[in-house]
Biopython code that builds the backbone (N, CA, C, O; Angstrom):
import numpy as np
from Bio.PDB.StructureBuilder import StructureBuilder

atoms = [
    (1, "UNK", "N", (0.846, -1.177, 0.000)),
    (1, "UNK", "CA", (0.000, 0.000, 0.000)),
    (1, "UNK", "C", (0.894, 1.243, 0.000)),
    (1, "UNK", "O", (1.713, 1.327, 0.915)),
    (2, "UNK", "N", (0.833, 2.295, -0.986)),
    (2, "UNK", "CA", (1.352, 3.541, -0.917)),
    (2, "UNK", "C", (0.614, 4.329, -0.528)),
    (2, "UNK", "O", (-0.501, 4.597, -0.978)),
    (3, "UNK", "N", (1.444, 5.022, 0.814)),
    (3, "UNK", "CA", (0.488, 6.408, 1.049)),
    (3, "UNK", "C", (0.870, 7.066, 0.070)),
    (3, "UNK", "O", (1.684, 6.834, -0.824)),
    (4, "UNK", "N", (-0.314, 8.600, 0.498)),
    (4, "UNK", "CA", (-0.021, 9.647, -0.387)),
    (4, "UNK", "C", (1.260, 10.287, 0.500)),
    (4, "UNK", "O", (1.962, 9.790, 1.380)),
    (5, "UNK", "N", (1.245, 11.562, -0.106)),
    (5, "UNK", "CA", (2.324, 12.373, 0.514)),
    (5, "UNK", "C", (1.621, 13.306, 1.966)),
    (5, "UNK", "O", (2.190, 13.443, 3.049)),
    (6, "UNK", "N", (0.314, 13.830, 1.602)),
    (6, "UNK", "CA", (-0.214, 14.374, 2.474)),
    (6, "UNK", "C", (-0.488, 13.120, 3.346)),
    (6, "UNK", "O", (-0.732, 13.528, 4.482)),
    (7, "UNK", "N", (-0.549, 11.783, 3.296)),
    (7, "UNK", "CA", (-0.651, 10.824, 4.515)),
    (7, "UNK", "C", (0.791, 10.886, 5.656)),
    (7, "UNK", "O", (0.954, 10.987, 6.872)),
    (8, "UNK", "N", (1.479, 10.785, 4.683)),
    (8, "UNK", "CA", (2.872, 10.535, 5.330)),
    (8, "UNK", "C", (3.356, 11.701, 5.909)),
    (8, "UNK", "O", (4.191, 11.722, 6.814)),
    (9, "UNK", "N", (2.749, 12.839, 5.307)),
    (9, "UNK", "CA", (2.917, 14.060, 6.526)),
    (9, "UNK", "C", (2.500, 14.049, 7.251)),
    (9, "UNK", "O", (3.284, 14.121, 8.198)),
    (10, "UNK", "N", (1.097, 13.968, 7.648)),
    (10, "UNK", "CA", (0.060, 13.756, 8.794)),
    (10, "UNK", "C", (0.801, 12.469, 9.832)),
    (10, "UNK", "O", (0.627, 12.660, 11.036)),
    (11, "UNK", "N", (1.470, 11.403, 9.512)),
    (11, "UNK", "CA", (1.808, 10.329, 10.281)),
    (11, "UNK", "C", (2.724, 10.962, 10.673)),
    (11, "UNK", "O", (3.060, 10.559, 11.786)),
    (12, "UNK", "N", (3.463, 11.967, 10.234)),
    (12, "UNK", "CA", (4.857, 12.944, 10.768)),
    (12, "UNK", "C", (4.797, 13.356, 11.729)),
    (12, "UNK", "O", (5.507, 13.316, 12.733)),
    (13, "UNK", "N", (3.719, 13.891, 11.416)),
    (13, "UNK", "CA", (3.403, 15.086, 12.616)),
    (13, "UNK", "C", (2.720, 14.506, 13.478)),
    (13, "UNK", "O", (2.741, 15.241, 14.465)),
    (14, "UNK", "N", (1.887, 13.262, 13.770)),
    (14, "UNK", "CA", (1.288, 13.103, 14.407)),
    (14, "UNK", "C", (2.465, 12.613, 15.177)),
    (14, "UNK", "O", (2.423, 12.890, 16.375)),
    (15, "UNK", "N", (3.852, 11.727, 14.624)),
    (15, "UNK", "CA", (4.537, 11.214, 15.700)),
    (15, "UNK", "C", (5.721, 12.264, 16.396)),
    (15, "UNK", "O", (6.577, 11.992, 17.238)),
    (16, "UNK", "N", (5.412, 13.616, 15.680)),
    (16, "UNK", "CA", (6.219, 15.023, 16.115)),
    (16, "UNK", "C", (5.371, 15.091, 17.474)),
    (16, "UNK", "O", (5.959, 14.689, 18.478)),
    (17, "UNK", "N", (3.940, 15.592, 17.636)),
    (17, "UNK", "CA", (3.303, 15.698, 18.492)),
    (17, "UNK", "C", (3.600, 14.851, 19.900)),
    (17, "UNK", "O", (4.105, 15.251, 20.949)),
    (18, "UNK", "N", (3.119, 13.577, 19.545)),
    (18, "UNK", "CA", (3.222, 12.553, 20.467)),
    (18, "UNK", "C", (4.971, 12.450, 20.953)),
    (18, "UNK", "O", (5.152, 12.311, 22.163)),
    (19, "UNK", "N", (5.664, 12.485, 20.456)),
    (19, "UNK", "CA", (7.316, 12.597, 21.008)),
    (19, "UNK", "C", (7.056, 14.232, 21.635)),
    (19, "UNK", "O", (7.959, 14.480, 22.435)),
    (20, "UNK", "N", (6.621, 14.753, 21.572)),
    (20, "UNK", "CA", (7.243, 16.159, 22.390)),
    (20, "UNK", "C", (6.257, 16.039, 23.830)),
    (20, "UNK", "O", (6.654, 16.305, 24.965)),
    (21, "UNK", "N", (4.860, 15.562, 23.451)),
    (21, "UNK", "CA", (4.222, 15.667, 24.668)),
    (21, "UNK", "C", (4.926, 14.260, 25.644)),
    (21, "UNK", "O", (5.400, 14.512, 26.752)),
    (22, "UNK", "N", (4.931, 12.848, 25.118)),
    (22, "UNK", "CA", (6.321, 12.242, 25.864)),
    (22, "UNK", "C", (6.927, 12.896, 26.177)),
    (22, "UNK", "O", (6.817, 13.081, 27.389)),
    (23, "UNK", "N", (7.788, 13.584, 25.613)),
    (23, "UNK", "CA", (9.311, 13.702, 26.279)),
    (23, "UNK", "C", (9.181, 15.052, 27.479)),
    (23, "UNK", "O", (10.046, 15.160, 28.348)),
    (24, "UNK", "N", (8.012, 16.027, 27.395)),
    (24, "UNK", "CA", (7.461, 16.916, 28.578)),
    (24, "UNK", "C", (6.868, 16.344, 29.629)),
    (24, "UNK", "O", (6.688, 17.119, 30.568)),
    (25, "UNK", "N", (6.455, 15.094, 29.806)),
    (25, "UNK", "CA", (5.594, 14.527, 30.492)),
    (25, "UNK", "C", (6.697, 13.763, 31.205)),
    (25, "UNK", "O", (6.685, 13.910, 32.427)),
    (26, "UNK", "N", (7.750, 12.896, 30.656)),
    (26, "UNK", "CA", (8.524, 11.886, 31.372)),
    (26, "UNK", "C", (9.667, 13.447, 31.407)),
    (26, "UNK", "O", (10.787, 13.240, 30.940)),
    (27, "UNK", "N", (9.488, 14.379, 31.742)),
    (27, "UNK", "CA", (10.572, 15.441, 31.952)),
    (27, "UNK", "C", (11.958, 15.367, 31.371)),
    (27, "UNK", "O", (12.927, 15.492, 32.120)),
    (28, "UNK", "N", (12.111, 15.169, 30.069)),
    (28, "UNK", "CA", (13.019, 15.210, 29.758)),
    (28, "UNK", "C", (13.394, 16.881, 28.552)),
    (28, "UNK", "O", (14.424, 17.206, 27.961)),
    (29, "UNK", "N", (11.968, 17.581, 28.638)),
    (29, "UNK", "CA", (12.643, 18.589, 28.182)),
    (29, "UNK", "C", (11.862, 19.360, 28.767)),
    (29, "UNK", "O", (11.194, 18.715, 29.576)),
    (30, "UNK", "N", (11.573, 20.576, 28.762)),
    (30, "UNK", "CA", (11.103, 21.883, 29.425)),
    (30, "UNK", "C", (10.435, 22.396, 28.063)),
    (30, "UNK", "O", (10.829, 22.302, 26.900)),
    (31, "UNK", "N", (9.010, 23.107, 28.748)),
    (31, "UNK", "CA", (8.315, 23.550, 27.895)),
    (31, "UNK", "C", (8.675, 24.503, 27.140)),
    (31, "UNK", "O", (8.317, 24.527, 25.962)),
    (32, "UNK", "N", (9.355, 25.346, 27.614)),
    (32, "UNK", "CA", (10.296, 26.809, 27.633)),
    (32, "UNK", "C", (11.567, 26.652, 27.094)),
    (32, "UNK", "O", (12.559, 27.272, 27.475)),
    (33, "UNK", "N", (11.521, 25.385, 25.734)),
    (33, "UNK", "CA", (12.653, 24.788, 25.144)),
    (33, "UNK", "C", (12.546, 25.180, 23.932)),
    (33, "UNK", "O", (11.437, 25.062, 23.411)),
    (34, "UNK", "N", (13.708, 25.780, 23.107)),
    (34, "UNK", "CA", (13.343, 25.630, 22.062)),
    (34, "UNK", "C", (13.147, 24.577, 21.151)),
    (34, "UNK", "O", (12.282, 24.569, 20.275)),
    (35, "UNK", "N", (14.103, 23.539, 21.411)),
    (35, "UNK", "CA", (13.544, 21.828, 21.048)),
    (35, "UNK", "C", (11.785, 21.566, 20.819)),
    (35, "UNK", "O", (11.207, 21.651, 19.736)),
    (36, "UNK", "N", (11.160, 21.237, 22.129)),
    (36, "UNK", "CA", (9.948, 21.480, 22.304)),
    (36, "UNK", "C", (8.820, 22.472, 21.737)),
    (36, "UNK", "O", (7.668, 22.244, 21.367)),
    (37, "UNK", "N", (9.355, 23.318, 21.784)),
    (37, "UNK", "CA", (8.085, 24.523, 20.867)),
    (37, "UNK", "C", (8.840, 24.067, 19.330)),
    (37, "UNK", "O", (7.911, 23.780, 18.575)),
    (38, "UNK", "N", (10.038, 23.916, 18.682)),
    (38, "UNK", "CA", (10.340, 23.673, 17.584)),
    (38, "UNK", "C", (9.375, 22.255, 17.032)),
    (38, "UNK", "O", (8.838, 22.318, 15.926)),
    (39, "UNK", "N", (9.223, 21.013, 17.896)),
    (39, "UNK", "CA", (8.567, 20.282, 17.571)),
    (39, "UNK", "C", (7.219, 20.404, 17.423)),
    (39, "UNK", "O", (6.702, 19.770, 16.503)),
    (40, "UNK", "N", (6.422, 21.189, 18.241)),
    (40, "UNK", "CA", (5.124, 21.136, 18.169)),
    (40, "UNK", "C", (4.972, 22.239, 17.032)),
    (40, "UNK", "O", (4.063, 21.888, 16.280)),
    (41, "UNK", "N", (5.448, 23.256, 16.700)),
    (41, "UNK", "CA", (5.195, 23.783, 15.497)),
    (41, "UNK", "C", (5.908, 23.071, 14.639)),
    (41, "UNK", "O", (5.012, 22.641, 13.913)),
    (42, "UNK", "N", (6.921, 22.640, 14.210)),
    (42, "UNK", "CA", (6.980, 22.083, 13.128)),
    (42, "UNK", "C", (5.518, 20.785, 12.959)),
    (42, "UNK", "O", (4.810, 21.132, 12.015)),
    (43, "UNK", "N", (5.122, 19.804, 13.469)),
    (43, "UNK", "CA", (3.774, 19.187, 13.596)),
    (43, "UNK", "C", (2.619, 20.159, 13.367)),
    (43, "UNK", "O", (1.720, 19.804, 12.605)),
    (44, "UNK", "N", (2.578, 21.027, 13.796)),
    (44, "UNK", "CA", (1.332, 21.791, 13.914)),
    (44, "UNK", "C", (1.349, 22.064, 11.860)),
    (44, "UNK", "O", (0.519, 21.573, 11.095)),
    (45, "UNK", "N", (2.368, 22.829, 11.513)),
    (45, "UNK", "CA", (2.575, 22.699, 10.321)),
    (45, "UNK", "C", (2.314, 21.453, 9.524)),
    (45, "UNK", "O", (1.347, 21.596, 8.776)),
    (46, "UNK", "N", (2.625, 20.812, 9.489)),
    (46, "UNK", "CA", (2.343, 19.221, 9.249)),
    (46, "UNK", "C", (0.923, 19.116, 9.227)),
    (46, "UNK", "O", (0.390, 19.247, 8.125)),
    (47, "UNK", "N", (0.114, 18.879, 10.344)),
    (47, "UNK", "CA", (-1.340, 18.913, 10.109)),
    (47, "UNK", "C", (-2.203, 19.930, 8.963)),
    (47, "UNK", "O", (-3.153, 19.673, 8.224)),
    (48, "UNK", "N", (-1.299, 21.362, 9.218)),
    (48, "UNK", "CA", (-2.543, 22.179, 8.786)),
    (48, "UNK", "C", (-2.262, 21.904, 6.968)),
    (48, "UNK", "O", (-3.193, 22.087, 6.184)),
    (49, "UNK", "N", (-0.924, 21.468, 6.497)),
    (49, "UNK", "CA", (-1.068, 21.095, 5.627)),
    (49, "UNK", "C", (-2.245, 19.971, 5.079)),
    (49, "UNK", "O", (-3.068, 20.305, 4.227)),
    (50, "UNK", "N", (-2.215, 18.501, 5.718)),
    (50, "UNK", "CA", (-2.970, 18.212, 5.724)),
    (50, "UNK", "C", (-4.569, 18.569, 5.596)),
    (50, "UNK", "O", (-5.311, 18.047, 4.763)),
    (51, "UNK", "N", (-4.904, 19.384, 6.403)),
    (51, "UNK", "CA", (-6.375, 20.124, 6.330)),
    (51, "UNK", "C", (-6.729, 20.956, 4.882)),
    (51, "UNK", "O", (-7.852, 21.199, 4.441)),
    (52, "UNK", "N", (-5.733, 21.228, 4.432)),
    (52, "UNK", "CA", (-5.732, 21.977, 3.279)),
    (52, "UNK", "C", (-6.896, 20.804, 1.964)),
    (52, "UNK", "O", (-7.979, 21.208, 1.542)),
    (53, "UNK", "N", (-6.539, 19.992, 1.738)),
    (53, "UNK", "CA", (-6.977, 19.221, 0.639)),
    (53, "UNK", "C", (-6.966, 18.045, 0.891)),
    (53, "UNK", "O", (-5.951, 17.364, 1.038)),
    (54, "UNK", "N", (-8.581, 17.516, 1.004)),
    (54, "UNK", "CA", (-9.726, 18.199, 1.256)),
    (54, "UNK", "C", (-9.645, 18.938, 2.722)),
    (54, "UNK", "O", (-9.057, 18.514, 3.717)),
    (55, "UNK", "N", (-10.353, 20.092, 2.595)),
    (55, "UNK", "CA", (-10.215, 21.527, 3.359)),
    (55, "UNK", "C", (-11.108, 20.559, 4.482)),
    (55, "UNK", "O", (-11.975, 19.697, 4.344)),
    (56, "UNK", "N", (-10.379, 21.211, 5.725)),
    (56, "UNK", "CA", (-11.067, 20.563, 6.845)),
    (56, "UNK", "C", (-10.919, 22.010, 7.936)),
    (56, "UNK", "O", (-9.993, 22.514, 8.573)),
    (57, "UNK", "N", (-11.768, 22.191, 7.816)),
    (57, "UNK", "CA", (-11.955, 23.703, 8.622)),
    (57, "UNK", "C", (-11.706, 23.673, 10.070)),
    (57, "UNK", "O", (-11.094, 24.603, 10.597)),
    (58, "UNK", "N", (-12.236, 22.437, 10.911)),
    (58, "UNK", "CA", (-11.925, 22.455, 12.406)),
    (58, "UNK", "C", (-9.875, 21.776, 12.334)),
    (58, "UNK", "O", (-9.000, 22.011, 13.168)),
    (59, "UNK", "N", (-9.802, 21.274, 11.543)),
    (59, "UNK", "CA", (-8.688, 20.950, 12.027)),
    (59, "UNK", "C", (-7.495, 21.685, 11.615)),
    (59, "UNK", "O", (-6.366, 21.522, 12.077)),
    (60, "UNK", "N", (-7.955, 22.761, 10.425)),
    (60, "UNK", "CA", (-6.468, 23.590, 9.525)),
    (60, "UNK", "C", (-6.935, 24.898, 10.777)),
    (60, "UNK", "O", (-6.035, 25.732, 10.871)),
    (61, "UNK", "N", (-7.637, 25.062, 11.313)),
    (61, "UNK", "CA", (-8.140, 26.440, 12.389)),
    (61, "UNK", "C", (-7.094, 25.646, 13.910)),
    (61, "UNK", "O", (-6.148, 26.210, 14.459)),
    (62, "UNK", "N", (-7.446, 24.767, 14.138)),
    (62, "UNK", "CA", (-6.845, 24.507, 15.559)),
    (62, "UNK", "C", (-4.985, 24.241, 14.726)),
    (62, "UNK", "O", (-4.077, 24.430, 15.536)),
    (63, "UNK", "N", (-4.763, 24.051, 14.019)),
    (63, "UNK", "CA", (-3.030, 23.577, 13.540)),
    (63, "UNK", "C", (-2.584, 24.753, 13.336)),
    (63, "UNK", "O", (-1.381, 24.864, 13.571)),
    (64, "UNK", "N", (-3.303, 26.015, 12.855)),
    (64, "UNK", "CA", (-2.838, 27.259, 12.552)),
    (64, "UNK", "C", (-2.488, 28.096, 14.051)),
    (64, "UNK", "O", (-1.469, 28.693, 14.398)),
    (65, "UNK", "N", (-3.733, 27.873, 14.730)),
    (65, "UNK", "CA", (-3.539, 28.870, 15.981)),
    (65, "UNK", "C", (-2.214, 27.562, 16.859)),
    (65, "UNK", "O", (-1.293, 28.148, 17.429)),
    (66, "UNK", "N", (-2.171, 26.225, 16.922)),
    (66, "UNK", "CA", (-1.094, 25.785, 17.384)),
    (66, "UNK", "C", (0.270, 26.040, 16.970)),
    (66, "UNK", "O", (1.290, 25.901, 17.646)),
    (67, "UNK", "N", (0.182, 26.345, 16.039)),
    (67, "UNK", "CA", (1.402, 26.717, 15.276)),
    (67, "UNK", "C", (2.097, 27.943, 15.848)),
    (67, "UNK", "O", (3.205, 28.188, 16.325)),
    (68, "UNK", "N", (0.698, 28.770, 15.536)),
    (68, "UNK", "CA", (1.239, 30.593, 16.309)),
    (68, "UNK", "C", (1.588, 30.358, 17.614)),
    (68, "UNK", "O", (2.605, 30.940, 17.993)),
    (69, "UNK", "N", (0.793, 29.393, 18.704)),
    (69, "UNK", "CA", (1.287, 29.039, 19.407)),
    (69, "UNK", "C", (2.510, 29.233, 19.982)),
    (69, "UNK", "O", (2.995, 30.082, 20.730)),
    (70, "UNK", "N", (2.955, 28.053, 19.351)),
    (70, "UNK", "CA", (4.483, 27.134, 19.355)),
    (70, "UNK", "C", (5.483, 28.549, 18.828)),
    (70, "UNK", "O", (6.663, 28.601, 19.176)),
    (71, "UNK", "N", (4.939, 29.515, 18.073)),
    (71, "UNK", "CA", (5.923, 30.491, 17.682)),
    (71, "UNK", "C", (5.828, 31.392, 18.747)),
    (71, "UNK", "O", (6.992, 31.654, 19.051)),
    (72, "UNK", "N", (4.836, 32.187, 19.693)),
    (72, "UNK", "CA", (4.544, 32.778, 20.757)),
    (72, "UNK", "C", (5.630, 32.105, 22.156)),
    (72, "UNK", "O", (6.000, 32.695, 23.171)),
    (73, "UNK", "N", (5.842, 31.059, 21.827)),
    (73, "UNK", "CA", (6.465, 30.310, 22.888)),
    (73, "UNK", "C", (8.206, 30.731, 22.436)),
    (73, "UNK", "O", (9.020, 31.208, 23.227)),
    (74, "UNK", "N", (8.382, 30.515, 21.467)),
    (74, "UNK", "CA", (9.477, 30.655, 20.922)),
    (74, "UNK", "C", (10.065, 31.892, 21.337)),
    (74, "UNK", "O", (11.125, 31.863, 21.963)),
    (75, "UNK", "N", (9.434, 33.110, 21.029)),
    (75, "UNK", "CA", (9.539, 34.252, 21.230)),
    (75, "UNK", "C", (9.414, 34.919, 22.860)),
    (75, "UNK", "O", (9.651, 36.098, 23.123)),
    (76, "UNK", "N", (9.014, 33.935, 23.800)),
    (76, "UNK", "CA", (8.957, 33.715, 25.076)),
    (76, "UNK", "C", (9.936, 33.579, 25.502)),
    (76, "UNK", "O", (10.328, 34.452, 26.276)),
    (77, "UNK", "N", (10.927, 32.265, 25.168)),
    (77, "UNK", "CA", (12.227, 32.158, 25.399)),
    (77, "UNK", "C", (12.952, 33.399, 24.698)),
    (77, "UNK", "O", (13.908, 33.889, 25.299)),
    (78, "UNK", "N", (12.659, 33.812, 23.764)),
    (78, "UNK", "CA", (13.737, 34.816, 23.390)),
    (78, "UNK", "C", (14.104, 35.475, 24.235)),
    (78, "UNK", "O", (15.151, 35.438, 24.882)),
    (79, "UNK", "N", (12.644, 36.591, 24.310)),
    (79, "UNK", "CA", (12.975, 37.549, 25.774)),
    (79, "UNK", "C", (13.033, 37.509, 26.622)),
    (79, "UNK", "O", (12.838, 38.593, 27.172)),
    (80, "UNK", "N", (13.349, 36.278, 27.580)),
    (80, "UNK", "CA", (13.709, 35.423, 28.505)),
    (80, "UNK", "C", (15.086, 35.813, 28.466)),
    (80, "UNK", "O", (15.712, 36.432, 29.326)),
    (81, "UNK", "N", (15.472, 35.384, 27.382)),
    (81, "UNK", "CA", (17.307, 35.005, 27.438)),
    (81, "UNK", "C", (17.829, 36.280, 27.523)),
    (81, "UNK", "O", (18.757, 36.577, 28.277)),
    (82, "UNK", "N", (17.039, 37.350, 26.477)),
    (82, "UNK", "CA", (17.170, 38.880, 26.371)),
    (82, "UNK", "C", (17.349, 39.168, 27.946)),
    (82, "UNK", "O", (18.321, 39.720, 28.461)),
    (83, "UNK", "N", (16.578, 38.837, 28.387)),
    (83, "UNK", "CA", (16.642, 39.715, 29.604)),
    (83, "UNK", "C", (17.587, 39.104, 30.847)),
    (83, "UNK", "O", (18.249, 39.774, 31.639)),
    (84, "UNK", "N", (17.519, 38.295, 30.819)),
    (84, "UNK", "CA", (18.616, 37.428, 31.335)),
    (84, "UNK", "C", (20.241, 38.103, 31.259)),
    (84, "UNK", "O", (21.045, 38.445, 32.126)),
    (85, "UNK", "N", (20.257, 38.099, 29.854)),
    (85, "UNK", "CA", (21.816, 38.647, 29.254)),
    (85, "UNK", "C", (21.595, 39.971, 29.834)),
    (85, "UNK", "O", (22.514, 40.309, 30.579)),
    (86, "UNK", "N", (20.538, 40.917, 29.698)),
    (86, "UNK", "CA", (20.830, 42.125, 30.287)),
    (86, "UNK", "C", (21.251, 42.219, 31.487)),
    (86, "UNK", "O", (22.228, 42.919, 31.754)),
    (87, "UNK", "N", (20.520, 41.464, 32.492)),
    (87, "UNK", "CA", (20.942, 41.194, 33.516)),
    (87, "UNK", "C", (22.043, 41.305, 33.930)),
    (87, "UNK", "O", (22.500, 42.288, 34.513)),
    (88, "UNK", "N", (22.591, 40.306, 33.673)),
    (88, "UNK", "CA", (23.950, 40.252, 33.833)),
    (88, "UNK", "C", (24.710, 40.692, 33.455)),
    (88, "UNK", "O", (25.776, 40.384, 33.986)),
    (89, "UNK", "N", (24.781, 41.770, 32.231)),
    (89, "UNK", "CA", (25.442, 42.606, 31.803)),
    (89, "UNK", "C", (25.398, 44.080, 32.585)),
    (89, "UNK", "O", (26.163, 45.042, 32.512)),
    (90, "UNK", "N", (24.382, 43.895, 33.237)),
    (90, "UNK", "CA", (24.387, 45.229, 34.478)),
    (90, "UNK", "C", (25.249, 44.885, 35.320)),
    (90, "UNK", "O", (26.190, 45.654, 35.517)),
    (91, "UNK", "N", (25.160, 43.572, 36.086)),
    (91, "UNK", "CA", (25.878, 43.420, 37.100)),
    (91, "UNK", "C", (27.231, 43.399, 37.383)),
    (91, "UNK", "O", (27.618, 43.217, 38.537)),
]
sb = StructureBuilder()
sb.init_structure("model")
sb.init_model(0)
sb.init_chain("A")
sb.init_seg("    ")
for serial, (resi, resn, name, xyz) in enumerate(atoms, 1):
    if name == "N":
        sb.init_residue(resn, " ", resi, " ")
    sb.init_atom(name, np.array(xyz, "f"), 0.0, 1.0, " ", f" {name:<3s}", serial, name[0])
structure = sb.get_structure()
């Protein structure tokens, strides 16, 4: 049996998903990782492709806002570290 291509993305991402929420759960990475937010948006991407054709409206709406998500998080750690480095560059 050959999948399609949009199958074999969706099985991607679904096993992107499931490895990041593992590996947060058995604590092996921190939410506030860029590892971790890199995985769940890269997956989140993955799905909403999927949703695209045939258009699936509940599921390309929840992969899009997960996505922004996972980038909101990203940008969390940034100014985290930002401020961090300032920190210590005062001191």
């Amino acid at each position: 049996m050959m999948l399609t291509y949009a199958s074999q993305i969706g099985i991607a991402s679904g096993v992107l998903f499931v490895v990041a929420y593992g590996l947060l759960n058995l604590r092996l990475v921190k939410a506030d990782s860029y590892f971790y937010q890199g995985i769940n948006f890269l997956g989140a991407l993955g799905f909403t492709y999927t949703a695209i054709k045939p258009f699936n409206p509940g599921l390309f709406i929840t992969e899009v806002v997960w996505a922004i998500v996972a980038l909101l998080g990203c940008l969390k750690i940034m100014n985290t570290m930002r401020k961090r480095q300032s920190a210590k560059a005062k001191n």
